[in-house]
C-alpha positions as CSV (number, residue, x, y, z in Angstrom):
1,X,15.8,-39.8,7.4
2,X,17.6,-37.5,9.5
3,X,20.2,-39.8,10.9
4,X,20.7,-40.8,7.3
5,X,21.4,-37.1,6.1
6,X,23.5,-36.9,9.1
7,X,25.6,-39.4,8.5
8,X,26.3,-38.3,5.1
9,X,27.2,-35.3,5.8
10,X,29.4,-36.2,8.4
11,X,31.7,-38.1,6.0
12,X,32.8,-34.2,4.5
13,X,33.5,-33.4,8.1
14,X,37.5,-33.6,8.6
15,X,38.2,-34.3,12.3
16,X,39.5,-30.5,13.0
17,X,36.1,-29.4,11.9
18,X,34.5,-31.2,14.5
19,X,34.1,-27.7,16.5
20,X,33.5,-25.6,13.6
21,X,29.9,-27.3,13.0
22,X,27.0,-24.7,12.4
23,X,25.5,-26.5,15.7
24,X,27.9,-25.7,17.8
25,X,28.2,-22.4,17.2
26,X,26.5,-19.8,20.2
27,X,23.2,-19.2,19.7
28,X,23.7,-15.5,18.9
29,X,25.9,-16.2,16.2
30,X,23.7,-18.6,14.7
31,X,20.8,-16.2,15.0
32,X,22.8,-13.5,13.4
33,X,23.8,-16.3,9.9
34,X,20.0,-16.9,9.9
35,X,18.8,-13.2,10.2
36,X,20.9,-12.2,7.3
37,X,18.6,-14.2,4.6
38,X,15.4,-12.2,5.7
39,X,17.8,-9.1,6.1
40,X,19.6,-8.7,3.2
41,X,15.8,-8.7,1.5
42,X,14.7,-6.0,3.6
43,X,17.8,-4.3,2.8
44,X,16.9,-4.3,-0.6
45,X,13.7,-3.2,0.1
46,X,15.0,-0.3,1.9
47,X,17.2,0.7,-1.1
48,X,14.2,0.5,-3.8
49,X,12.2,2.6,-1.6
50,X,14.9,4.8,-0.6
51,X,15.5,5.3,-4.2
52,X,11.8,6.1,-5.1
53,X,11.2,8.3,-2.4
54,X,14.9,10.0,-2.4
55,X,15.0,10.3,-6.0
56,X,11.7,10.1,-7.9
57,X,9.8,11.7,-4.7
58,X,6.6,11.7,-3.7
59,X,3.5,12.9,-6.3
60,X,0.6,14.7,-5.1
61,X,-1.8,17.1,-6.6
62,X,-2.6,20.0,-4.2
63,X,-4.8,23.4,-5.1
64,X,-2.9,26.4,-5.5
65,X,-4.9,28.7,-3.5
66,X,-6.3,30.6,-6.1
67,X,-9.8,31.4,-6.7
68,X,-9.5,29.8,-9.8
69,X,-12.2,26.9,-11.5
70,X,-10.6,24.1,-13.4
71,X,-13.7,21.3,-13.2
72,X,-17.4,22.5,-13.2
73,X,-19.7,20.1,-12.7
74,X,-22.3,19.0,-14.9
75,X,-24.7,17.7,-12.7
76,X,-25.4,17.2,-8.6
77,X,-25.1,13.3,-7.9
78,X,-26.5,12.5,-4.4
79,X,-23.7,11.7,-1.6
80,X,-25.0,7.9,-1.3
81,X,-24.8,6.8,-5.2
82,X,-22.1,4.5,-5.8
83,X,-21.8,6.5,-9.3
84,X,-19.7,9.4,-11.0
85,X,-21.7,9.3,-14.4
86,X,-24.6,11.7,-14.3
87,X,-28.4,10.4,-15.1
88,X,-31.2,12.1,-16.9
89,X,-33.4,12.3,-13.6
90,X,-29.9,14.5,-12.0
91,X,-30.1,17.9,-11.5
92,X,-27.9,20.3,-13.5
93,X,-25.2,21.6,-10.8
94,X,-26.0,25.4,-9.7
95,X,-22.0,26.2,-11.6
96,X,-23.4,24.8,-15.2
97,X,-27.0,26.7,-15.0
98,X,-24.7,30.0,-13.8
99,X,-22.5,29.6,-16.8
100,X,-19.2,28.7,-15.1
101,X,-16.6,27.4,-17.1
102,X,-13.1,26.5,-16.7
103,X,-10.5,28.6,-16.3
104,X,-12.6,31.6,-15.0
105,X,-11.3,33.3,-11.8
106,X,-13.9,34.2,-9.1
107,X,-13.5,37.9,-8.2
108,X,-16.3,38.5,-6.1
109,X,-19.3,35.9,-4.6
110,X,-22.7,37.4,-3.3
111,X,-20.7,40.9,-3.6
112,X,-17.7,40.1,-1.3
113,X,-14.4,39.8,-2.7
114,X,-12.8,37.1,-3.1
115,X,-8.8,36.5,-2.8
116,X,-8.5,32.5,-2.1
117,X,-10.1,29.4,-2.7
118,X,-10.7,28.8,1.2
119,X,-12.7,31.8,1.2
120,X,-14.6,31.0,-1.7
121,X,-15.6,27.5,-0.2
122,X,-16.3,29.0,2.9
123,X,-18.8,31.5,1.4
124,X,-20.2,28.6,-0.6
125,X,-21.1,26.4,2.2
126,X,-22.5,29.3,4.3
127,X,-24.8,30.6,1.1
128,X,-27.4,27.2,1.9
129,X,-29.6,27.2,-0.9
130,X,-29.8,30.8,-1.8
131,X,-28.9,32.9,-4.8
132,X,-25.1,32.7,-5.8
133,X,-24.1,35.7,-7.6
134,X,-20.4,36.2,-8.8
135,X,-18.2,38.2,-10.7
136,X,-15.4,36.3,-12.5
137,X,-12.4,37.3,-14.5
138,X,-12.7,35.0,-17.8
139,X,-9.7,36.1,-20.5
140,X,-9.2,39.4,-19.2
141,X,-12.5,40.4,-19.5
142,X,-14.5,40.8,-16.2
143,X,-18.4,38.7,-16.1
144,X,-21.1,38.9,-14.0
145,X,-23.1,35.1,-13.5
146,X,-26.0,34.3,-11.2
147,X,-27.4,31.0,-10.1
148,X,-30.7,30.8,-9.1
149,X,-29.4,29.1,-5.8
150,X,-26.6,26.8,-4.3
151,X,-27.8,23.5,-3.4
152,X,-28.2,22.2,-0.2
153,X,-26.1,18.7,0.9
154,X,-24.6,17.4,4.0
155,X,-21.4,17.0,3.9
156,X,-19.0,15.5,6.6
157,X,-17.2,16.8,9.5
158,X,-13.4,16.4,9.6
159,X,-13.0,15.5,13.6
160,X,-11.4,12.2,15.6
161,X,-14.8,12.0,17.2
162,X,-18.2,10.3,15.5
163,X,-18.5,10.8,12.1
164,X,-21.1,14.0,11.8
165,X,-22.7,15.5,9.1
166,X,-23.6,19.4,8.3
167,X,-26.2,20.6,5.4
168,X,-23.7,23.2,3.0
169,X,-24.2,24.9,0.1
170,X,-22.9,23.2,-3.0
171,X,-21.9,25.0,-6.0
172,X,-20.0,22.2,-8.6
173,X,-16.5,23.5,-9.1
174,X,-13.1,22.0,-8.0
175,X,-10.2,24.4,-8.2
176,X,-7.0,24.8,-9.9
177,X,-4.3,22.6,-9.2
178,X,-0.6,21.6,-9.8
179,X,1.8,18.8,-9.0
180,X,4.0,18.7,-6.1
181,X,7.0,16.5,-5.8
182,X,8.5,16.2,-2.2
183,X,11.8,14.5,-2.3
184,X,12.5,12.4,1.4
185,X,15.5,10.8,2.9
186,X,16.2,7.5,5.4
187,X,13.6,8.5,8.2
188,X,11.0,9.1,6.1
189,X,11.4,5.4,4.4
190,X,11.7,3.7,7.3
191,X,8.5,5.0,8.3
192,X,6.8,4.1,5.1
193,X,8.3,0.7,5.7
194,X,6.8,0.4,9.2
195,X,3.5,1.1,7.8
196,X,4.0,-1.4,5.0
197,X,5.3,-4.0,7.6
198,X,2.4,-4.0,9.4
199,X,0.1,-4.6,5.9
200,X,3.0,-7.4,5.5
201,X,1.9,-9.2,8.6
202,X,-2.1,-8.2,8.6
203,X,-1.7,-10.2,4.9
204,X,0.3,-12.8,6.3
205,X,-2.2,-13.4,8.8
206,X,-5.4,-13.5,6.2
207,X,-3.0,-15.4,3.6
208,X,-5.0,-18.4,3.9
209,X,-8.5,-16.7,3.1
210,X,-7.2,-15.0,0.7
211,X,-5.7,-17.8,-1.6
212,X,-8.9,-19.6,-0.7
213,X,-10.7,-16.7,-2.7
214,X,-8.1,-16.6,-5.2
215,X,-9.3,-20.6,-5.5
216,X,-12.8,-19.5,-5.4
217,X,-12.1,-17.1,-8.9
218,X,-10.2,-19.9,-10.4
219,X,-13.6,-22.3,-10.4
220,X,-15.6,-19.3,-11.4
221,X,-17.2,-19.5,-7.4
222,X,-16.4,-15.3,-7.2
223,X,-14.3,-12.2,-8.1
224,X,-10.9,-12.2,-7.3
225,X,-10.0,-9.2,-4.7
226,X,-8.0,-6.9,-6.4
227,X,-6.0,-6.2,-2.9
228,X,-4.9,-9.7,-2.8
229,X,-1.7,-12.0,-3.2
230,X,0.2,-12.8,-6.5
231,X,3.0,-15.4,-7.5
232,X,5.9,-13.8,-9.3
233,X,4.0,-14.8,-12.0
234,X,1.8,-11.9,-11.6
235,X,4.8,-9.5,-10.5
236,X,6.1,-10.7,-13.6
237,X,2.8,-9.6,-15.5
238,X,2.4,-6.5,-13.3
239,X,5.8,-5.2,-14.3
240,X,5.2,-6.0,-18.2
241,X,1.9,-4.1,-18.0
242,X,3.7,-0.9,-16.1
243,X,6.4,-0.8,-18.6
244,X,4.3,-1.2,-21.7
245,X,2.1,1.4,-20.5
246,X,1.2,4.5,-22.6
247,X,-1.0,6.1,-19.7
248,X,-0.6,10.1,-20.1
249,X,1.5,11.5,-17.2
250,X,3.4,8.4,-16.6
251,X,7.0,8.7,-18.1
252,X,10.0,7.0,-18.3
253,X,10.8,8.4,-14.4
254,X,7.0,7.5,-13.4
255,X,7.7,3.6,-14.7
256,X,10.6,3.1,-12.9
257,X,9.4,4.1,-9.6
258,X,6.1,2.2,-9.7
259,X,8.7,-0.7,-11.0
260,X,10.8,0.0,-7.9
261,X,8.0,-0.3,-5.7
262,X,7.2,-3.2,-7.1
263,X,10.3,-4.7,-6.3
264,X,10.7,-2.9,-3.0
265,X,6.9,-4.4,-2.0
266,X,7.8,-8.0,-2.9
267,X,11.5,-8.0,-1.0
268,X,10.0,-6.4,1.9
269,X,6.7,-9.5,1.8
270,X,9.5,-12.0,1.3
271,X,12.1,-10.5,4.3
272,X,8.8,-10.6,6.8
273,X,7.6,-14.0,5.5
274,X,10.7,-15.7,5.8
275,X,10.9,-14.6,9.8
276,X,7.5,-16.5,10.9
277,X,8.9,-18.7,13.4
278,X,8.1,-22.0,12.0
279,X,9.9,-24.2,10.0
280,X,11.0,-24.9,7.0
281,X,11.6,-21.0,7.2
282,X,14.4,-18.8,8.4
283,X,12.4,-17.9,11.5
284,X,12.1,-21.9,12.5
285,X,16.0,-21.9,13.1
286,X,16.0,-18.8,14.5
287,X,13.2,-19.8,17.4
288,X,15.2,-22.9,17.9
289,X,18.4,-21.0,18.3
290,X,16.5,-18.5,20.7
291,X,15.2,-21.2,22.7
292,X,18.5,-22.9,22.8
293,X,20.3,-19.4,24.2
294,X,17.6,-19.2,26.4
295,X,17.4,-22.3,28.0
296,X,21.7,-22.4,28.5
297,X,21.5,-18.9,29.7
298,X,18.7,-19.9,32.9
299,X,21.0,-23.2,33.4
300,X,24.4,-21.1,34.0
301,X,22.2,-18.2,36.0
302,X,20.5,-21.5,38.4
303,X,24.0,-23.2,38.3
304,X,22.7,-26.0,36.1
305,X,24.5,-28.6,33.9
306,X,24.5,-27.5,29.8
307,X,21.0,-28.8,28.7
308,X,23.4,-29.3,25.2
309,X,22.0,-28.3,21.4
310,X,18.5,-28.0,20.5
311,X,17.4,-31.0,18.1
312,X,15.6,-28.8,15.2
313,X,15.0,-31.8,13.8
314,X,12.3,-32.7,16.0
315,X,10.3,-30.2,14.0
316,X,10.3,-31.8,10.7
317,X,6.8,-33.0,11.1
318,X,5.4,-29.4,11.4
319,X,8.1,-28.5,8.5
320,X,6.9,-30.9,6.0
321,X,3.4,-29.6,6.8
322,X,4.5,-26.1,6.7
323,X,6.0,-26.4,3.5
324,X,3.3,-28.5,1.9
325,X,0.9,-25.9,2.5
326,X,3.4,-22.8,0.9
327,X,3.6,-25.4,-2.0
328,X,-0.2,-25.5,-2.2
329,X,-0.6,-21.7,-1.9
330,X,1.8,-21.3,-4.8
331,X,0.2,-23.5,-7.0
332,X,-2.6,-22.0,-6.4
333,X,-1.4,-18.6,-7.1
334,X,0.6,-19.2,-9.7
335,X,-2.6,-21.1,-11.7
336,X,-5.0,-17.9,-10.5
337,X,-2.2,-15.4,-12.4
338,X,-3.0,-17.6,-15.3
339,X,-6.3,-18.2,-15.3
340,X,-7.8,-15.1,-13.5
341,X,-4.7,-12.4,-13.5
342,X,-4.6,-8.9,-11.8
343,X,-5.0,-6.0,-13.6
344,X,-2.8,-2.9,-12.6
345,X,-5.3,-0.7,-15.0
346,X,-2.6,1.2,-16.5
């Protein structure tokens, strides 16, 4: 088959082309045509996420410092419950039974004045489970609340060592917040990219499993994993569903950089992909040309004759196998965006 195709291509060769043949050309130059497929993808990953980032920015809801309550608590739901939703056997938070509500500003806790939220906190934890009393400023009007006692929890440690635990006092308020946009440039990209890369390759890696599980959902065997690979089938879906969105918060600016990501993610997955070094894939060709560098390189360093072109060819066993098992994947993926799709929840 290969002599074949060779042949028939040689017949468009005109005899002064003979030494312009992509085969004949050094193996850095051949590794530079084959790098630009994967590149030019990561390229345009670079610009959707140096658009999103540069432009768009980064979201993030920080407090403001302020002593201020903006969530109280309706109940105290034990660390280990795999719940939010209070139950009738939970006890009413110590903030509910003191008459916290939101919006009021702590002035003063267990008589000590208050000017931050850090301090608050801190006098929280330290109170244990004795009496809170507090003096908050609720529309202009100064109020004096008590609860019968802060509760008790353990609560964990920040620290790069074990994970410990300390028993705090626990009140039931979060404080006020706002959105903060921080707008970044090249570096910070690339970084994000790095991290992403090395998702890119930790998926590649469990790609098998996780199509088998994606074949698993399609029988009705399990749950597909939420985390795991889609066909452009389900990029297709994912970026109808963000567009048609009506979620509150998320605009016309908010669409277009979760769009962008979108993009950016599945350029950047395609650019690492294409580099495995196997064949039928850019990588494949770029091994072989390596190789072929390589091997003329330690000839002309040991004064050796040319050992002459490296024979791709000879892996078009492993290619065919290579490529019937990205055909299988797809099929599989494409018929699991069908039958069992991901939801983006928005």
């Amino acid at each position: 088959m290969v002599s074949q195709t060779r042949a028939a291509e040689f017949e468009l060769v005109e005899p002064g082309d003979a030494d312009r043949l992509f085969y004949k050309l050094p193996a850095a130059k051949k590794i530079l045509v084959m790098v630009a497929g994967p590149g030019v993808n990561i390229a345009l990953a670079f610009l959707c996420f140096l658009c999103v980032y540069g432009i768009y920015g980064v979201h993030s809801v920080e407090p403001t410092g302020r002593p201020a309550v903006s969530v109280v608590s309706d109940c105290v739901i034990p660390q280990d419950a795999k719940r939010t939703a209070c139950q009738d056997s939970d006890q009413v938070s110590p903030a509910r039974a003191a008459g916290l509500r939101p919006g009021d500003v702590v002035i003063s806790f267990n008589s000590q004045p208050v000017t931050s939220w850090s301090q608050l906190s801190d006098l929280i934890h330290a109170n244990g489970d004795s009496v809170a009393a507090m003096e908050v400023e609720r529309d202009g009007t100064q109020v004096k609340l008590q609860a019968s006692h802060t509760i008790a929890m353990p609560r964990d440690l920040d620290g790069d060592g074990p994970k410990e635990t300390a028993t705090v006092g626990f009140l039931g308020v979060e404080p006020e917040s706002r959105e903060v946009v921080t707008r970044h440039g090249p570096v910070y990209t690339m970084e994000r990219m790095g991290e992403m890369t090395g998702h890119a390759v930790s998926s590649i890696v469990q790609l098998p499993a996780r199509v088998y599980n994606v074949a698993q959902a399609i029988f009705g065997q399990g749950e597909r994993a939420q985390d795991g690979p889609m066909s452009v089938i389900g990029g297709s879906r994912l970026a109808g569903e963000v567009a048609a969105s009506t979620k509150p918060g998320l605009d016309i600016g908010g669409k277009a950089a979760l769009l962008g990501l979108v993009v950016g993610s599945f350029n950047l997955f395609i650019g690492v992909f294409n580099l495995i070094p196997l064949l039928p894939l850019d990588g494949g060709h770029i091994a072989g040309s390596a190789f072929e560098g390589a091997r003329r390189c330690l000839a002309r360093r040991f004064s050796r004759p040319d050992p002459g072109h490296v024979n791709v060819a000879r892996q078009l066993p492993v290619a065919y196998l290579i490529g019937f098992a990205m055909l299988s994947m797809s099929l599989v993926l494409m018929v699991g965006d069908i039958v069992v799709p991901l939801k983006s929840g928005l």
